[in-house]
RODO-2510 file (C-alpha; in nm, 4 decimals, decimal comma):
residues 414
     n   res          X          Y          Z
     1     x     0,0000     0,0000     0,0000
     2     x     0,1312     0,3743    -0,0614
     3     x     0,2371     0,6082     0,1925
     4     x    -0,0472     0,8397     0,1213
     5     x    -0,3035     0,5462     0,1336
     6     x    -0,1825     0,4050     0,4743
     7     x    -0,1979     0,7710     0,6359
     8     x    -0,5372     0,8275     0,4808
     9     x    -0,6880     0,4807     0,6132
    10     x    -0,4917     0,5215     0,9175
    11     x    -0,6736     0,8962     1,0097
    12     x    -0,9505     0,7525     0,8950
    13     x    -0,9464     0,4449     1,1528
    14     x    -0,8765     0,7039     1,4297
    15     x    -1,2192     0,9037     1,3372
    16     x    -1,4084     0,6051     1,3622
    17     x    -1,2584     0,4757     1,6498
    18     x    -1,3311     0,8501     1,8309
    19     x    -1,6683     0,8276     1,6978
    20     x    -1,7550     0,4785     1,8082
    21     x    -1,5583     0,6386     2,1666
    22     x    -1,7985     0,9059     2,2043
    23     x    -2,1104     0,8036     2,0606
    24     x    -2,0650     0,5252     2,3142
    25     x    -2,0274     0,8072     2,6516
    26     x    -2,2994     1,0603     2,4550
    27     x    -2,5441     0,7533     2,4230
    28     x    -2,4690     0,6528     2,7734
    29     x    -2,5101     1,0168     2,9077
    30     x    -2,8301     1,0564     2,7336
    31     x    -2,9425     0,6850     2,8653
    32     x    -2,8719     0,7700     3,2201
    33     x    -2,9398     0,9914     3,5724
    34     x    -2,6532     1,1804     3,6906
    35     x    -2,5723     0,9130     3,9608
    36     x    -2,5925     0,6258     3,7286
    37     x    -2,3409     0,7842     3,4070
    38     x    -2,1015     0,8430     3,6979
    39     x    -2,1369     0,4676     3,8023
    40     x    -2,0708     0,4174     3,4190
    41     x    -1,8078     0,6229     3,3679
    42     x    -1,6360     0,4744     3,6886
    43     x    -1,6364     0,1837     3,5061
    44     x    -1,5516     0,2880     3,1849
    45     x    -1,2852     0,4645     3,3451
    46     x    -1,1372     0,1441     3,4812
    47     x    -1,1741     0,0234     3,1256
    48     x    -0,9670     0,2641     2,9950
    49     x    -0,6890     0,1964     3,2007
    50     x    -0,6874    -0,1875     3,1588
    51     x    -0,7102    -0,1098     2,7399
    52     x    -0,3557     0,1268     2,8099
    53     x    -0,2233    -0,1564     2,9708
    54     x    -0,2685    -0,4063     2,7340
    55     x    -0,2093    -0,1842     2,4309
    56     x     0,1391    -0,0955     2,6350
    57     x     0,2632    -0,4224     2,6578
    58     x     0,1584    -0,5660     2,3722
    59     x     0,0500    -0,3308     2,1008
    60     x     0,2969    -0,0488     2,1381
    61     x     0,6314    -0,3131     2,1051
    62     x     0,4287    -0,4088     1,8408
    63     x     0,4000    -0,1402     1,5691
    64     x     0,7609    -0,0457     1,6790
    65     x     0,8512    -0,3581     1,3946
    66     x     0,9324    -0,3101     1,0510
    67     x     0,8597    -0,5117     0,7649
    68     x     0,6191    -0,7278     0,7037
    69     x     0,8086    -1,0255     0,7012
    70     x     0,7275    -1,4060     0,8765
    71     x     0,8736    -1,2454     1,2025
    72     x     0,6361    -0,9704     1,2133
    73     x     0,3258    -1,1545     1,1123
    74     x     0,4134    -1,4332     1,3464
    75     x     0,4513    -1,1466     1,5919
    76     x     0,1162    -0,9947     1,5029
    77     x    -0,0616    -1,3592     1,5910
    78     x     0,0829    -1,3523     1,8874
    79     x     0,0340    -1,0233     2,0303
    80     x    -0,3311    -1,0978     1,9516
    81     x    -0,3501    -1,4794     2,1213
    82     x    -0,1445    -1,2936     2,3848
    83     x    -0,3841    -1,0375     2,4932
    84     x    -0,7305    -1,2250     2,4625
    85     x    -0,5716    -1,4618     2,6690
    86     x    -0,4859    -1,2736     2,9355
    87     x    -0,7719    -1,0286     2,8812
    88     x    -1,0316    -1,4002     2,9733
    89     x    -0,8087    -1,4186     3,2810
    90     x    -0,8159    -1,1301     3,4144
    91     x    -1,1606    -1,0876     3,3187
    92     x    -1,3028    -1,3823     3,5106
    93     x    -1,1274    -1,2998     3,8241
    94     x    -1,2507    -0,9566     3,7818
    95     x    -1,6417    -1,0577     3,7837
    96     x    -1,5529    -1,3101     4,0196
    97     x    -1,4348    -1,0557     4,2682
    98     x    -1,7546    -0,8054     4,2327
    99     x    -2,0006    -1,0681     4,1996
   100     x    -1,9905    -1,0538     4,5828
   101     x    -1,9766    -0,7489     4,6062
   102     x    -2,3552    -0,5096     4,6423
   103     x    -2,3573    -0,2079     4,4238
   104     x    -2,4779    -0,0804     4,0802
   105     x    -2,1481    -0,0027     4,0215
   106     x    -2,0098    -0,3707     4,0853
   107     x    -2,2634    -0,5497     3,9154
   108     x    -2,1397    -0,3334     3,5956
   109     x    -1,7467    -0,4178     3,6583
   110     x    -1,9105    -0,7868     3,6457
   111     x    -2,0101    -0,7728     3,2934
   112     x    -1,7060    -0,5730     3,2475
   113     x    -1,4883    -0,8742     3,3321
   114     x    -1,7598    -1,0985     3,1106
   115     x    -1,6891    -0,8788     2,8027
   116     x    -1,3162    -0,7772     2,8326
   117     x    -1,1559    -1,0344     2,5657
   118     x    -1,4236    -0,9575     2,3469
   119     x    -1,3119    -0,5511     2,3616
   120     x    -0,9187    -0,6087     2,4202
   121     x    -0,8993    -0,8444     2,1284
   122     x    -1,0722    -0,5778     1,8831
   123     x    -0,8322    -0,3586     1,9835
   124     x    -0,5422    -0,5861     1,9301
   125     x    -0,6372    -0,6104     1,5916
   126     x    -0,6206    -0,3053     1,5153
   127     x    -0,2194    -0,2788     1,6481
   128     x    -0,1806    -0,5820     1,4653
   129     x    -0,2954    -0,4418     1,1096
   130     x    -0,1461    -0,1371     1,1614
   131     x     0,1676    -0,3158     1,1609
   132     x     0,1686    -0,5021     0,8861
   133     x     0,0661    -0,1926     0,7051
   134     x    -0,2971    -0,2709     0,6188
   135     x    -0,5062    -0,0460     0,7618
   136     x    -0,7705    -0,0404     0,5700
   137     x    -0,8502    -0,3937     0,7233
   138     x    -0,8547    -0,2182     1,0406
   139     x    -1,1145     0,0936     0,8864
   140     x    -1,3349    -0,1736     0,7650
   141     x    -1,3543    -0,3895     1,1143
   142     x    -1,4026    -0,0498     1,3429
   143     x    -1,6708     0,0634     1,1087
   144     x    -1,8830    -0,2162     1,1519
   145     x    -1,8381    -0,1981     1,5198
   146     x    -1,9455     0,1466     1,5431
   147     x    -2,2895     0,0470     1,3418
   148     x    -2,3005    -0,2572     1,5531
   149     x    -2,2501    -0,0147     1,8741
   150     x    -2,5112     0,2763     1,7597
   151     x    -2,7793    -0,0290     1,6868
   152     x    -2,7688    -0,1850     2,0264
   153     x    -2,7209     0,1361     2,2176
   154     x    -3,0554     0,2728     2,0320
   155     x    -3,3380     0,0436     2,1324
   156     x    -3,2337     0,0732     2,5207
   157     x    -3,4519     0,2485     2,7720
   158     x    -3,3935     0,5552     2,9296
   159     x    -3,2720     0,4619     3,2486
   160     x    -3,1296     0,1415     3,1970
   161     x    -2,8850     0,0048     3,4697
   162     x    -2,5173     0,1157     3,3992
   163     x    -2,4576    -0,3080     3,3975
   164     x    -2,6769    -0,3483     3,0843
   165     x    -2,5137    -0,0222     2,9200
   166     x    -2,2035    -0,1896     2,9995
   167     x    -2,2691    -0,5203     2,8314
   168     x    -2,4531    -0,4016     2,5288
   169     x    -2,1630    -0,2424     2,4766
   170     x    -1,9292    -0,5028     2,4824
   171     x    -2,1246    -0,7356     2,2930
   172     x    -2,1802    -0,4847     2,0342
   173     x    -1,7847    -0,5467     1,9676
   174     x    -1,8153    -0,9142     1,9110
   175     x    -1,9085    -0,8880     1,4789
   176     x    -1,5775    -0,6905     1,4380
   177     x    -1,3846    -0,8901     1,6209
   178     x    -1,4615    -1,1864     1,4397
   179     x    -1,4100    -0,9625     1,1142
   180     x    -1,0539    -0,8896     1,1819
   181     x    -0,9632    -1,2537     1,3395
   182     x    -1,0493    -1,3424     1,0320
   183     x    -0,8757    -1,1185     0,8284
   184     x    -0,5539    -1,1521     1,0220
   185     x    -0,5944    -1,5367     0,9797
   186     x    -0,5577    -1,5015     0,6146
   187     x    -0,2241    -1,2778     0,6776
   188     x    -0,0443    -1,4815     0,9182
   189     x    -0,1366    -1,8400     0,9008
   190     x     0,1376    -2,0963     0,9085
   191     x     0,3592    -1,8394     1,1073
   192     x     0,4832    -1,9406     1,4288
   193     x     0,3022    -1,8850     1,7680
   194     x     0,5840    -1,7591     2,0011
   195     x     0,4403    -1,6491     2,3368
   196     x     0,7139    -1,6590     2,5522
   197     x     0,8869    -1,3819     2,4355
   198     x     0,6308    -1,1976     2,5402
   199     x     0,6458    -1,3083     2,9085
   200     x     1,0519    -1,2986     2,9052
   201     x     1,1936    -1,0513     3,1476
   202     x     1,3485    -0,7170     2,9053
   203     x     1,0428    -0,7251     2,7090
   204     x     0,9756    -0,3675     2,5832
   205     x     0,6270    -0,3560     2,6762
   206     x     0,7172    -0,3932     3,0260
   207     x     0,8580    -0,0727     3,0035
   208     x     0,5713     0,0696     2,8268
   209     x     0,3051    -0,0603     3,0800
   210     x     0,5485     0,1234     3,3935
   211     x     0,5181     0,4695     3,1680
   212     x     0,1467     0,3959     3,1457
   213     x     0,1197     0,3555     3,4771
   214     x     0,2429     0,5775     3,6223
   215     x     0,1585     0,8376     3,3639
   216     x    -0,2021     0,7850     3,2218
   217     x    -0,3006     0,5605     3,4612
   218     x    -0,2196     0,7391     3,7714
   219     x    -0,4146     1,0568     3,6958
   220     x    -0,7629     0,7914     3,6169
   221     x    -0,7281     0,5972     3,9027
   222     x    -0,6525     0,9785     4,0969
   223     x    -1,0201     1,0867     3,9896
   224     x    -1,1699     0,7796     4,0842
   225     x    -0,9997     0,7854     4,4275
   226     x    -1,1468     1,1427     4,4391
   227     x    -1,4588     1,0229     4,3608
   228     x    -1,4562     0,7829     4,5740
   229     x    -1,3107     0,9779     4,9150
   230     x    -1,4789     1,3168     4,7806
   231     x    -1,7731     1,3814     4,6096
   232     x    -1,8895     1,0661     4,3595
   233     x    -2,0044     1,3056     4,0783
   234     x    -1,6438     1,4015     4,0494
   235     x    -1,6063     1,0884     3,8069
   236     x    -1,8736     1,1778     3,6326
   237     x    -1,8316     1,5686     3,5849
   238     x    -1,4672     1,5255     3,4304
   239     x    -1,6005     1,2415     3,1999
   240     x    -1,8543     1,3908     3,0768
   241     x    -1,5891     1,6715     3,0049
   242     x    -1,3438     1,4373     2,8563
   243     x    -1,6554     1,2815     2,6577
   244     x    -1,7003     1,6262     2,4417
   245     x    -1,3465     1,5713     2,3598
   246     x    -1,3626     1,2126     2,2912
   247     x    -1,2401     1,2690     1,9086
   248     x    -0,9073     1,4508     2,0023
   249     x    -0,8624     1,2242     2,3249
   250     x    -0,8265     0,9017     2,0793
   251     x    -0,6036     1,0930     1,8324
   252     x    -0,3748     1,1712     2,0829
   253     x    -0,3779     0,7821     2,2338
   254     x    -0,3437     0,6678     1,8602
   255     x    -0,0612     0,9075     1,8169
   256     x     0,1548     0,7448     2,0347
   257     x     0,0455     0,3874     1,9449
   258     x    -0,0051     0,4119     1,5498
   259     x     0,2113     0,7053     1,4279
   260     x     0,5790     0,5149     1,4723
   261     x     0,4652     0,2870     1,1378
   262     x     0,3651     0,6263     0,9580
   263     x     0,6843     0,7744     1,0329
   264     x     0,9299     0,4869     1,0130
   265     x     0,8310     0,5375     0,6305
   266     x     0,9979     0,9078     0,6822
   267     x     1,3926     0,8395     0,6130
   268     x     1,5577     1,1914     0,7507
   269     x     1,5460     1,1909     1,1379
   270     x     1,5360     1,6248     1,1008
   271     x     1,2360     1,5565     0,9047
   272     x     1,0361     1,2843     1,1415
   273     x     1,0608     1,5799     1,4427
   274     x     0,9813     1,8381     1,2093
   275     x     0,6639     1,6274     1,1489
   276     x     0,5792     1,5487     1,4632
   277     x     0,6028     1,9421     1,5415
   278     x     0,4036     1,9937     1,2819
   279     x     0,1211     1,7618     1,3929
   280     x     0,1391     1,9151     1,7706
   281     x     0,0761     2,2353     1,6263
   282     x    -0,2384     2,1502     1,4377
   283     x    -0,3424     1,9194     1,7166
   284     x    -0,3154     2,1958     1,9604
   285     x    -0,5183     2,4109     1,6980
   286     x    -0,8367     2,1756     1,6941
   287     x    -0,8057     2,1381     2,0385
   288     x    -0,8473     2,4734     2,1258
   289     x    -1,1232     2,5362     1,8041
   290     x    -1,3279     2,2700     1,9550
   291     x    -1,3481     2,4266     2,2919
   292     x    -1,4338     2,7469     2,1542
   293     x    -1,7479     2,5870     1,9903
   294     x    -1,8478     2,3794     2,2846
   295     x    -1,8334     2,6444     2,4906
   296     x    -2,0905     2,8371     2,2402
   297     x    -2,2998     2,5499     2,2345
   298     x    -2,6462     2,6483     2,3651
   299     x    -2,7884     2,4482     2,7186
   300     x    -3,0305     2,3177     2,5081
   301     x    -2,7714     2,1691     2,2630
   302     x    -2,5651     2,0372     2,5678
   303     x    -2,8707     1,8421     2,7273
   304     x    -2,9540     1,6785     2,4111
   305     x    -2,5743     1,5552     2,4051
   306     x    -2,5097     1,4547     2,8035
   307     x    -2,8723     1,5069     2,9483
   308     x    -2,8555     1,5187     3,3134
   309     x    -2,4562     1,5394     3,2699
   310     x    -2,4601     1,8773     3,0531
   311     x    -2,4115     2,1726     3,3258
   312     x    -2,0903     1,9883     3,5869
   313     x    -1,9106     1,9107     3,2431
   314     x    -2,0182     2,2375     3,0989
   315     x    -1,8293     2,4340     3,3666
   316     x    -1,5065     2,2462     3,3199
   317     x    -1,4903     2,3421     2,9622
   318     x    -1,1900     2,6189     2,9957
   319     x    -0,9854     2,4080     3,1983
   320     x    -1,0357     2,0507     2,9782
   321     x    -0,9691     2,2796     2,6595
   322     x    -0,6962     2,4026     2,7759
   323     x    -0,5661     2,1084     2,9280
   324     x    -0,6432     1,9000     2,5598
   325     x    -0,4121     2,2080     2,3855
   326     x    -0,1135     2,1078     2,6175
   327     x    -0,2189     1,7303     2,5813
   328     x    -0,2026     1,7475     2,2081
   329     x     0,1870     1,9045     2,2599
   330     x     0,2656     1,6833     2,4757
   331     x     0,1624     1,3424     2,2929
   332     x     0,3442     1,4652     2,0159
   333     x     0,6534     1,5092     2,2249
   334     x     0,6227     1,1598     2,3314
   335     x     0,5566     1,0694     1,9929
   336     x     0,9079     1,1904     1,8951
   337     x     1,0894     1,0584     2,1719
   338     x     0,9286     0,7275     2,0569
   339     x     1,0818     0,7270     1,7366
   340     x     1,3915     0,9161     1,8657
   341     x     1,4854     0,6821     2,1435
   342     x     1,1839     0,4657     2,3272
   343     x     1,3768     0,4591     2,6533
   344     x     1,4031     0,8327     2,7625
   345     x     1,0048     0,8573     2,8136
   346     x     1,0001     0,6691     3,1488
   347     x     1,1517     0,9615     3,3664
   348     x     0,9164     1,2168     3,2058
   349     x     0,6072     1,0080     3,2321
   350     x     0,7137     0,9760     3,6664
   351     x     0,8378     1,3202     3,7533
   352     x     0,5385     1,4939     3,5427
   353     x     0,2568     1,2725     3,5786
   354     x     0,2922     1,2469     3,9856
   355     x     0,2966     1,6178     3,9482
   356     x    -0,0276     1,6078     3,7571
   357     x    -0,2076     1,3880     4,0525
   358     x    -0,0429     1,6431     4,2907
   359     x    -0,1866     1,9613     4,1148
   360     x    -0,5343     1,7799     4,0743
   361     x    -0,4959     1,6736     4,4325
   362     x    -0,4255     2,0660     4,5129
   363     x    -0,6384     2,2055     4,2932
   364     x    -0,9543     1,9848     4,4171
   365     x    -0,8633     2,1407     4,7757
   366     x    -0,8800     2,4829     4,6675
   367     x    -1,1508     2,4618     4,4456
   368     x    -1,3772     2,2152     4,4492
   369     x    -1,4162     1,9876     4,0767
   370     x    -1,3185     2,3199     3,8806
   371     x    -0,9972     2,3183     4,0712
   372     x    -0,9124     2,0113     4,0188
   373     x    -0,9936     2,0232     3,6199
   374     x    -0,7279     2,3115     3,6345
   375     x    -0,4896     2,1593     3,8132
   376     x    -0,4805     1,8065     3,5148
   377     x    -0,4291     2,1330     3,2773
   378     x    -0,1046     2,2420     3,4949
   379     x     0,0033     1,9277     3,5198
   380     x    -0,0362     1,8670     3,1219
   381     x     0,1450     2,1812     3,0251
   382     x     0,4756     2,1280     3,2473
   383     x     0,4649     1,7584     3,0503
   384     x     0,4378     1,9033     2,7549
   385     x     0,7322     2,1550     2,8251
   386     x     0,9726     1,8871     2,9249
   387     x     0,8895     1,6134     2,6534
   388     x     1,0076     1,9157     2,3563
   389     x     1,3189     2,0156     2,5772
   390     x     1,4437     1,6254     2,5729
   391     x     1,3456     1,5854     2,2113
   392     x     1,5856     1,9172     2,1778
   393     x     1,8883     1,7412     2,3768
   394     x     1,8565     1,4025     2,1758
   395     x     1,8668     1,6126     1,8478
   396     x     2,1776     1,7455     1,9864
   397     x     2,3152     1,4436     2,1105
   398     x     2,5165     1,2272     1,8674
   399     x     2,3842     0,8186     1,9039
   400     x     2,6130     0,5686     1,9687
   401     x     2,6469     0,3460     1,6637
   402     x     2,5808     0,0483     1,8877
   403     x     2,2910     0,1858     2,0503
   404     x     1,9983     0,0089     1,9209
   405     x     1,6531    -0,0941     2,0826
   406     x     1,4696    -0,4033     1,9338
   407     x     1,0684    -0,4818     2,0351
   408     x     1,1457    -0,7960     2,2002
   409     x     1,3579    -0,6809     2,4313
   410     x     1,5450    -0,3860     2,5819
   411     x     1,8963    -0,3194     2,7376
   412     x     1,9427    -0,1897     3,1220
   413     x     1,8310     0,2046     3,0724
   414     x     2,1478     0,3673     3,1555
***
């Protein structure tokens, strides 16, 4: 496939996948009281974090390959076995756990738990096409999910229990998935299944799933711990907030996990971070376009997209746009250092996303759920600053002509 093709297939994958993303929240917002989308967003939430993890450790090492040789497509099989594997595991003991436990909001992380390969194995499709260059495979599989999604989300109630929401939802992913295990079938059959190198200590995802964790994850599981020591809504204001920039919040995730393909194909390394500038800057752009026309959205508008939800996210809308603008910077900076050298991201992703928990943490003292919103944004800008002042030391720096990193496994950082 051409450059040009892949890039167009490839934005176009992200759309759909931020459509299906938000669609999902909007209908869910619209479907629910103010108590109960909080309840679902808690558990979306928790979602969210488990897909980062698995896309760390599996689908990031992943699209760091070139090629589309026997090793790669053997390594695309696997990375898929791999994850719904572990995804059924960790799944079962999930519902197991909170099927004992009383709650709306346990009963949902039960279906949760039933659902998860079905959701984390779509997903690892899509890593897996990406690599091999086919993304149009990919396009084709998340666009009949998101019809799939849209026609079971429609004929539900209003007020139907977050638990239902959840597993319509998750359901809804099952045509796709069988779509693109399909389709990958046909590309790697009679290629080796090698798991173990996935489970062997240096494996590159490892390192991938510590940055995630203590980077994106940190700052999801902060809210919910807010939520859950403060006031509840707080999970459900901020989503809701998040939710109206669903589209940019998967471009950014997909920058990270999809662009190193796009701009291995880019042979100047002057040019790659002059692209990856580039894209910050237009990123940035939209992000701060968008919240200029959410924020002139009429009430009336606003109810018909989050109901009940509409007026806590509403407020937030300076602080998430401004936070999304520093976001979009930011991603792109750790884009670059991706391509640039994988294993200088860890110390920015601790230093700046503790601080990030820390300013939320402050700012939710001071004042209230806005606060808090503001402090994420503080937190996202001094990321932002310090990704784009290591990319300018490594352009600087001369590499070592031995100093290579491979997606199996990785050296002792130094």
């Amino acid at each position: 496939m051409r450059a040009r093709t892949a890039i167009l297939c490839s934005v176009a994958d992200q759309g759909v996948a931020a459509l299906t993303n938000i669609l999902v929240l909007v209908a869910a917002a619209r479907l629910s009281t103010l108590a109960d989308f909080a309840r679902f967003s808690a558990v979306y939430l928790v979602f969210t974090v488990l897909l980062g993890v698995f896309g760390a450790y599996t689908g990031q090492p992943l699209v760091l390959r070139r090629g589309a040789g026997e090793d790669t497509r053997g390594a695309c099989r696997s990375a898929v076995v791999f994850t719904v594997g572990a995804s059924a595991a960790l799944g079962a003991l999930l519902a197991a756990v909170c099927l004992f436990v009383p709650g709306g909001t346990a009963r949902a992380l039960v279906m949760l738990g039933l659902v998860l390969p079905v959701v984390m194995g779509q997903d690892a499709l899509r890593y897996a096409f990406s690599t091999l260059q086919r993304p149009h495979l990919a396009l084709g599989a998340d666009l009949l999910r998101l019809v799939c999604v849209l026609a079971a989300l429609s004929v539900q109630e209003h007020g139907a229990a977050p638990a239902r929401l959840i597993a319509v939802w998750g359901l809804s992913a099952l045509p796709a998935l069988l779509l693109s295990a399909v389709l990958l079938h046909r590309s790697t059959a009679g290629t080796p299944l090698l798991l173990r190198p996935l489970l062997r200590r240096g494996h590159l995802g490892q390192r991938f799933v510590v940055e995630f964790g203590v980077g994106n994850a940190t700052s999801q599981l902060s809210v919910l711990g807010l939520g859950a020591v403060g006031n509840p809504l707080l999970v459900g204001a901020l989503r809701g907030a998040t939710t109206l920039f669903g589209p940019l919040n998967v471009l950014f995730t997909s920058a990270t996990s999809f662009g190193p393909p796009l701009l291995s194909r880019i042979g100047d390394e002057r040019r790659r971070t002059r692209a990856t500038a580039g894209l910050a800057a237009v990123l940035a752009a939209t992000a701060a376009l968008w919240a200029t026309a959410l924020a002139l959205l009429p009430e009336a508008a606003g109810r018909e997209l989050l109901g009940e939800t509409w007026p806590a996210a509403a407020a937030l809308l300076p602080a998430t746009g401004s936070q999304y603008a520093a976001m979009a910077v930011g991603t792109c900076g750790l884009l670059a250092l991706r391509v640039l050298d994988p294993r200088t991201t860890l110390s920015i992703q601790v230093v700046f996303s503790l601080t990030a928990v820390a300013f939320m943490a402050g700012g939710y003292a001071l004042g209230g759920v806005p606060g808090a919103a503001w402090g994420l944004c503080l937190g996202s800008v001094c990321k932002a600053a310090a990704t784009w002042t290591r990319v300018a030391r490594l352009r600087r720096r001369k590499p070592a002509p031995d100093e290579t990193v491979t997606a199996d496994a990785l050296p002792s950082a130094p």
